[in-house]
C-alpha positions in Angstrom: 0.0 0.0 0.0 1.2 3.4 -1.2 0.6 6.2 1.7 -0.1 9.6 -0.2 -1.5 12.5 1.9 -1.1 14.7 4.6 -0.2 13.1 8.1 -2.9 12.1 10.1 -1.2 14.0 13.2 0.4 17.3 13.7 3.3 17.5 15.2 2.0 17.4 19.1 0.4 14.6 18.2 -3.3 15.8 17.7 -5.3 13.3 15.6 -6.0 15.6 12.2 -9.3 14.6 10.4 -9.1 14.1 6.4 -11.2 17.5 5.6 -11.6 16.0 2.0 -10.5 13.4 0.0 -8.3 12.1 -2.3 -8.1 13.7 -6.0 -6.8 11.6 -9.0 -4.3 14.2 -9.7 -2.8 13.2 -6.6 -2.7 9.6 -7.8 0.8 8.0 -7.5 1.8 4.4 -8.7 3.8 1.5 -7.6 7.3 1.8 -8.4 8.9 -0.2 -11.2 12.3 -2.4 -10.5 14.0 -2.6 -13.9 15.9 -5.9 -13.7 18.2 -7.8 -16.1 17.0 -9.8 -18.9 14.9 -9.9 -22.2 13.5 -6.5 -23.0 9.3 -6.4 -21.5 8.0 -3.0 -21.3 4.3 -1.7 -20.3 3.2 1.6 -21.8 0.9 4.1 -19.5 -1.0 6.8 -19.9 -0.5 9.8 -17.3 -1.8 13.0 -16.9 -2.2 15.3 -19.4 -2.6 12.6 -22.5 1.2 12.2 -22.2 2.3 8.4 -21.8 5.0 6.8 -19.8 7.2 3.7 -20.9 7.4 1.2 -17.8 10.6 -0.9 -18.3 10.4 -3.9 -16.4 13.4 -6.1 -17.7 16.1 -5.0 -20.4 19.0 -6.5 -21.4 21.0 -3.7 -23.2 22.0 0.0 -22.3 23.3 2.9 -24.7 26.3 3.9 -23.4 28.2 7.2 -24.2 31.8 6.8 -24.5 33.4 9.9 -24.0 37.0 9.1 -25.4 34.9 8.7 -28.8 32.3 11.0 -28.8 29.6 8.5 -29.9 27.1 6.0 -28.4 27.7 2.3 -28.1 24.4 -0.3 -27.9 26.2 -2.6 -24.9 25.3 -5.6 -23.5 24.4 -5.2 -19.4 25.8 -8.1 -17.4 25.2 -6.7 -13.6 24.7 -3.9 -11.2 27.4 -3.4 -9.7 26.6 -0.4 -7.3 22.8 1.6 -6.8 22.8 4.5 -4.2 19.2 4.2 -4.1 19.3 1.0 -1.9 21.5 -0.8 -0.1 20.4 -4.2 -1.6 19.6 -3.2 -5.4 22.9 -4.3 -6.4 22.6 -7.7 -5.3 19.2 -7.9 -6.6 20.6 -6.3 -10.2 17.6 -3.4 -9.5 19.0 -0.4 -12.2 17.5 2.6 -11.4 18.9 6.6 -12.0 22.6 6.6 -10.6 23.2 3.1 -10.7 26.8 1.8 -11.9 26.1 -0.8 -14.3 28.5 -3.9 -16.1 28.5 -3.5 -19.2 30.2 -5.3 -22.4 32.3 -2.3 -22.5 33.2 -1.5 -19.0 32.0 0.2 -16.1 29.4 2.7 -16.6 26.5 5.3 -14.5 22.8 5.1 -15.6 22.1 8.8 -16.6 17.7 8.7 -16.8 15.0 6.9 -15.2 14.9 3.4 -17.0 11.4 2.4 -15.0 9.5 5.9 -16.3 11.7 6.4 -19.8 11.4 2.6 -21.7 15.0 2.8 -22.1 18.4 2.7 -20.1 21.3 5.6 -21.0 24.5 5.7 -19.4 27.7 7.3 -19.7 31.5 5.0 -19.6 33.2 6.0 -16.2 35.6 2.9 -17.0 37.3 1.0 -19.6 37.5 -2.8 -19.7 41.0 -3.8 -20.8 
């Protein structure tokens, strides 16, 4: 269950009664762990008429290597390290800021893969 409101106290500890409730542009959703594996995506449609791309597995990233100058289409084969939680990484959960294995090398998820469809990254290191 996803808690979205106000608190129900105030900061004395008074019990604060709901003086409405919710609206559905308030609405939130579940989060999304993009894993590992064969690419399976879920498109929804937010507010506004805009849609979102939910990635649920993927198996490649586009990496920028900056040496080059150009994008390379690698092949992920673990998370190596995700600030957002302390057990992503050994659960291979990529979210925003996550360092990633790649074919390549070493590299740092640059968007949202669970709300963009797709995973970017930039090469912080060079396999030899």
């Amino acid at each position: 269950m996803i808690w979205q409101g106000r608190s129900r106290r105030s900061y004395t500890g008074k019990l604060l009664r709901p003086h409405r409730k919710k609206r559905k542009y308030e609405m939130g959703r579940p989060q999304v762990e993009t894993l590992i594996g064969e690419r399976k995506i879920k498109k929804v449609r937010v507010r506004g008429g805009n849609y979102k791309i939910k990635l649920f597995r993927d198996q490649f990233a586009n990496v920028y290597v900056p040496k080059e100058g150009k994008v390379v289409r690698a092949e992920i084969r673990r998370v190596v390290e995700n600030p957002a939680h302390v057990h992503y990484a050994r659960r291979n959960v990529i979210t925003k800021g996550a360092i990633i294995e790649t074919s390549i090398g070493l590299a740092r998820v640059t968007n949202r893969p669970s709300q963009e469809g797709i995973i970017n990254a930039v090469l912080i290191e060079e396999s030899s």
